[in-house]
C-alpha positions, -999 to +999 in steps of 0.1 A: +080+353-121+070+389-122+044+406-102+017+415-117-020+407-117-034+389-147-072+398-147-106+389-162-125+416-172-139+445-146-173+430-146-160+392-132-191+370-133-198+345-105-187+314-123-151+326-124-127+313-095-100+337-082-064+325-077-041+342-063-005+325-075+027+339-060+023+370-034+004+399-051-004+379-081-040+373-092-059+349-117-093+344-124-102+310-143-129+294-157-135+273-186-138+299-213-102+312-202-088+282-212-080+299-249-055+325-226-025+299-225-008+329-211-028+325-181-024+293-181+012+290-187+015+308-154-006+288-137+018+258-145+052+275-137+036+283-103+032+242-100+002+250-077-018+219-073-053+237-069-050+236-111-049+205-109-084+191-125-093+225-138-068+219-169-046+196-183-006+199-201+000+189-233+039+188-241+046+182-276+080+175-277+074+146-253+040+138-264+023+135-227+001+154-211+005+166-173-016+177-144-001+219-139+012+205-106+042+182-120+070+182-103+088+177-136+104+209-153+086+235-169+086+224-207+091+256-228+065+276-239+060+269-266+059+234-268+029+235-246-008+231-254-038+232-231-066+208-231-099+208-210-100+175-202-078+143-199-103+129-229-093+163-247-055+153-246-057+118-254-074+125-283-048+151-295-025+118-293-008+124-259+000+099-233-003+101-193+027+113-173+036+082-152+049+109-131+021+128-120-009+109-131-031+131-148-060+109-149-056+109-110-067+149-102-095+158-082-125+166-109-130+200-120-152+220-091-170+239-121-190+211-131-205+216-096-208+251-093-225+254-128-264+233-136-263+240-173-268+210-195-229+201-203-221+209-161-247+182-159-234+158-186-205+160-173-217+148-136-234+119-153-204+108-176-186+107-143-213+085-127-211+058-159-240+067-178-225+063-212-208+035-201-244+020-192-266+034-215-244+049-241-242+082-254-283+079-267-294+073-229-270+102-224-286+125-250-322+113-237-314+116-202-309+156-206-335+160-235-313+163-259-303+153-292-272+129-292-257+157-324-269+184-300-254+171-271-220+161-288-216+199-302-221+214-268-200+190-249-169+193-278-173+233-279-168+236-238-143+209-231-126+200-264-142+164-270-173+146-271-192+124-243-178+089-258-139+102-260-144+112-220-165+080-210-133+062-227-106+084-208-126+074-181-127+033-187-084+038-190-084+054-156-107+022-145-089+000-162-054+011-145-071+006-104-079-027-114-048-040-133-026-022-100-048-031-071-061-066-083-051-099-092-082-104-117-072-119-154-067-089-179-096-102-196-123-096-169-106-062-161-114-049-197-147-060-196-153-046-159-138-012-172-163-004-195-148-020-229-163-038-252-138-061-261-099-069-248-084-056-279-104-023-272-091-021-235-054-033-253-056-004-278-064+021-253-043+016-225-014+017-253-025+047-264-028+063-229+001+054-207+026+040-234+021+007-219+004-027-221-020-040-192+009-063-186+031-038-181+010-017-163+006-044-138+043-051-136+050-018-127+030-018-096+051-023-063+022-039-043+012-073-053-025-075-059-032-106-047-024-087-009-062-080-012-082-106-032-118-118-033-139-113+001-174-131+008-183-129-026-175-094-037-138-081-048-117-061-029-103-029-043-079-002-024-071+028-039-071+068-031-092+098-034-077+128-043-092+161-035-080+197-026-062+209+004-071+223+028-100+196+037-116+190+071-115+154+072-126+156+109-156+174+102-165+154+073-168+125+094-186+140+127-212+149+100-215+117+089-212+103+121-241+121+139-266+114+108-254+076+103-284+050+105-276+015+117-275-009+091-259+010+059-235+032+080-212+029+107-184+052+117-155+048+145-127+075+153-109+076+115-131+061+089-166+059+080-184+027+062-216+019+046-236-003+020-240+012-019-268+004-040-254+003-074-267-004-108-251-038-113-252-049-079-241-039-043-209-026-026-198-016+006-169+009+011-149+024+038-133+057+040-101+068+057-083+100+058-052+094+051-016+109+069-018+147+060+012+159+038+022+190+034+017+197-004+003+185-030-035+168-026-051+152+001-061+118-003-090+096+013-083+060+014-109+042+000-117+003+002-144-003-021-160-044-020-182-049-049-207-077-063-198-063-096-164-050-106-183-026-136-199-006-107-159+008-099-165+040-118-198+044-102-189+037-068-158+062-069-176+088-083-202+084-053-176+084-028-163+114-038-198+132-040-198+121-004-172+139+009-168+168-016-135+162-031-143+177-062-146+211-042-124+239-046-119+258-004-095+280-021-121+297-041-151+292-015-124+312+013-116+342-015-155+344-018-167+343+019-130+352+039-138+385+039-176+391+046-176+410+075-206+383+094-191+352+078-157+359+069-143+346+105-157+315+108-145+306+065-111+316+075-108+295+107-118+269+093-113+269+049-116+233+044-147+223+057-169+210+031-209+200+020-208+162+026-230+147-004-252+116-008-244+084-026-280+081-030-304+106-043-339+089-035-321+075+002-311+115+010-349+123+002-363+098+023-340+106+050-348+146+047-388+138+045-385+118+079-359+145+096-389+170+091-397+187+131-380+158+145-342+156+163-311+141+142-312+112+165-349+105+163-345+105+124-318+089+127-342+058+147-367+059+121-348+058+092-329+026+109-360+012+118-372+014+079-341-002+072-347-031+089-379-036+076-378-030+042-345-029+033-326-057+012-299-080+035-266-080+021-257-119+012-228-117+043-232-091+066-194-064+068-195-057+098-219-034+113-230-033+074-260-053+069-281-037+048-296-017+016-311+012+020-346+006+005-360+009-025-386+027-037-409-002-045-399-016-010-412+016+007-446+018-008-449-024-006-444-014+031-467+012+034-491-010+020-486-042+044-478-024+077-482+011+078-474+009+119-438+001+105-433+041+099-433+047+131-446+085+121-470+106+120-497+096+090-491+125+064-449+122+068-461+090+057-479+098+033-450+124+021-430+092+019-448+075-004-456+101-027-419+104-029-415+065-033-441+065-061-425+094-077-394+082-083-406+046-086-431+054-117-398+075-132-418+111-129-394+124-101-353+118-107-332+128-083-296+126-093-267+143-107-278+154-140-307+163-128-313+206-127-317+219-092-344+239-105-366+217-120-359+192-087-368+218-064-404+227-082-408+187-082-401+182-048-424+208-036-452+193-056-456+167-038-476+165-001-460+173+027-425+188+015-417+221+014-390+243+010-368+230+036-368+196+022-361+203-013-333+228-003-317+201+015-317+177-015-307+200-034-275+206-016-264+177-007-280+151-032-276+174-064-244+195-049-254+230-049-234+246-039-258+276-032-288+260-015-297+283+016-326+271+041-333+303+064-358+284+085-336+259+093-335+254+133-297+253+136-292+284+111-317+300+136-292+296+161-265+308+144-281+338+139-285+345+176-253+336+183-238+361+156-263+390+162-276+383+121-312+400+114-333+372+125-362+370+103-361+344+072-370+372+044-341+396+059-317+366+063-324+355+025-313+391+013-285+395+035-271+363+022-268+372-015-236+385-007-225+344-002-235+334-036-228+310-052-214+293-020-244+292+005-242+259+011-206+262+023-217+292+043-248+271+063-218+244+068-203+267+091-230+285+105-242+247+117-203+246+129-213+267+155-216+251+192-253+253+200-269+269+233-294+249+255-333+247+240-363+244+258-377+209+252-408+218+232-378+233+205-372+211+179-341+205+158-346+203+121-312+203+107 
């Protein structure tokens, strides 16, 4: 490959991610470049997997489509074609590469970057909302039309919401049929289909292949992990991109988890998921580092109800932010001069998400002027009292986090219960009632805007709070809390300008990665406080 750049325009806006490919080469991508198959014909010779998610390959003289990382050779150019989305190629009539698995790659990082209304669509496809409440509780969902929606969608990834909820059912439907032993029958239904002959037709039409055969393909016998205490067992692996800091994923975690719903040792964490068909409760283990291609997480997911499998992945990976892109996040912050050192010693540390917008709420409201471990108390304490008991206890697992309904039911019968002062209290409820009487949604599709203005509404949250739900509940990946106790310290540390209004301007050089940049400003060891100091992190 030659050496030359391959640029956007001088003026390169914020949304764009730059790559650099072989040496001195340079490409910046986003969604609207995918009409420059130039670009992105380079981008596949390079067989570099951070692609991978941000487009697909369509061959056409082999009628499959391919992740841009495939270790198979280069077709020629042109009988290549370039497709947003998995759902995009299907529907041009291609196939999966058994090779590669396409349908496997870590999700597209723009969808989290961008909070415009297909950014958030696409987040809510991912979670199973069409597969729920169809492409009308979509539409309604982000106050749109379901013609409005469908235009939008097609014109930015090459298909509408129903073809990539169905992509998404064949990519179910394939865990399941390899890592279970459950009748094809109950697999199609469990994926999202609304009859066998539907879950038969597609999984022909996507991998070349029958559920049968798709099963008899599959080294592993499923029945090595069967039914368990009255939920099914499922193993299967998490892709996301390299580099990721597994370890600092999990001391995160770790630090924060509340006894009950989460438990972590030395290599994997666990906890309970409320889900909207039942219950589940996963654990998740880094798996043995390679030294190309993605990372993986090893995930073993035990559900009440096997159509919660989309929505449980998609959680798990909010969790640990595998949907990130470091490459882009280190080009953006690597070379600040305040920041830049801490990025590059450590480019794969990442945001760790929620798996439950309302529970990350609750938990913020109650971490308000009082130490991690003390919120870390209450929260278990809330647990135990209001929480639901799982039928058979995993472990240290023996809980759901609460509901809204059980909060304010609490509240109500035994206010002592809080263990807190009256109006965090009465910050928790107005939360509880907010999102109980549907005025206050806190999830994926939701805007970060909008959720910020709401959360502030209410008594007894601030800024702080709703900065800290937005970035790790919603996934912005530009929240920024300048008050924050352990940014405070950072600043010292560093020699940054220490007051919160200087602090906010000198950080608009980080955007739109904030978030990532508090990450490893709260990286930084912290020095001895007085007592009367509290930690609000």
């Amino acid at each position: 490959m030659h050496s030359t750049h391959v640029r956007a325009p001088d003026s390169v806006p914020s949304c764009y991610v730059r790559f650099p490919l072989v040496h001195d080469e340079v490409m910046y991508y986003n969604s609207s470049m995918l009409n420059n198959h130039d670009l992105c014909y380079q981008a596949t010779q390079s067989k570099d997997a951070r692609f991978d998610g941000w487009f697909f390959v369509g061959v056409i003289s082999t009628g499959i489509y391919c992740r841009p990382s495939c270790p198979a050779r280069t077709p020629k150019r042109e009988n290549v074609q370039f497709h947003a989305s998995a759902a995009s190629a299907q529907q041009a009539g291609l196939r999966a590469c058994m090779r590669c698995r396409p349908d496997a790659t870590p999700g597209s990082p723009e969808w989290n970057v961008r909070a415009d209304v297909v950014a958030r669509a696409m987040r809510l496809i991912r979670d199973g909302t069409v597969d729920r409440e169809g492409v009308e509780g979509l539409a309604r969902r982000l106050n749109y039309s379901v013609r409005q929606l469908n235009r939008v969608i097609t014109a930015e990834v090459g298909t509408g919401p129903l073809a990539l909820a169905r992509a998404q059912r064949s990519q179910t439907a394939r865990i399941l049929l390899e890592t279970t032993d459950l009748p094809i029958a109950r697999i199609a239904f469990a994926s999202g289909f609304n009859s066998i002959r539907q879950c038969n037709e597609t999984v022909q039409k996507v991998f070349a292949s029958t559920p049968t055969g798709l099963r008899s393909r599959v080294a592993m016998s499923a029945s090595k992990f069967q039914q368990n205490w009255n939920t099914q067992g499922i193993l299967l692996r998490l892709a996301g991109r390299r580099p990721f800091d597994s370890e600092s994923v999990l001391q995160f975690l770790a630090v924060r988890a509340v006894a009950g719903i989460e438990a972590v040792n030395e290599s994997s964490y666990h906890r309970s998921l409320r889900l909207p068909h039942g219950y589940g409760v996963v654990g998740l283990t880094p798996s043995e580092p390679s030294r190309q291609g993605p990372v993986f997480i090893d995930a073993e997911l035990h559900l009440s109800d096997l159509r919660d499998l989309t929505t449980a992945v998609s959680r798990c990976r909010q969790l640990l932010d595998l949907d990130a892109d470091p490459v882009a996040i280190l080009m953006a912050l690597g070379e600040d001069p305040l920041i830049g050192p801490l990025v590059t010693n450590d480019p794969g540390r990442r945001v760790p998400g929620a798996v439950d917008g309302f529970e990350l709420a609750v938990r913020a409201i109650i971490g308000q002027q009082v130490s991690v471990v003390g919120a870390r108390t209450i929260a278990s304490r809330l647990v135990m009292a209001a929480g639901e008991a799982l039928p058979h206890a995993n472990g240290a697992i023996t809980h759901l986090f609460p509901t809204p309904s059980a909060l304010i039911t609490l509240a109500n019968d035994d206010p002592g219960a809080f263990s807190m002062p009256t109006s965090r209290r009465q910050a928790l409820v107005a939360l509880a009632e907010a999102v109980n009487n549907g005025d206050l949604v806190i999830d994926s599709g939701t805007d970060p805007t909008e959720l910020r203005r709401a959360l502030v509404a209410l008594p007894g949250v601030g800024p702080w709070t709703a900065e800290y739900v937005a970035m790790r509940a919603l996934r912005d990946p530009d929240a920024f809390m300048p008050t924050d106790l352990g940014i405070k310290r950072a600043v010292e540390t560093l020699n940054f300008p220490r007051g919160a209004t200087q602090l906010a301007t000198l950080t608009n050089n980080w955007r739109p990665w904030r978030s990532y940049a508090m990450a490893h400003l709260w990286s930084i060891p912290s020095t001895p406080t007085p007592k009367k100091e509290k930690q609000t992190k």
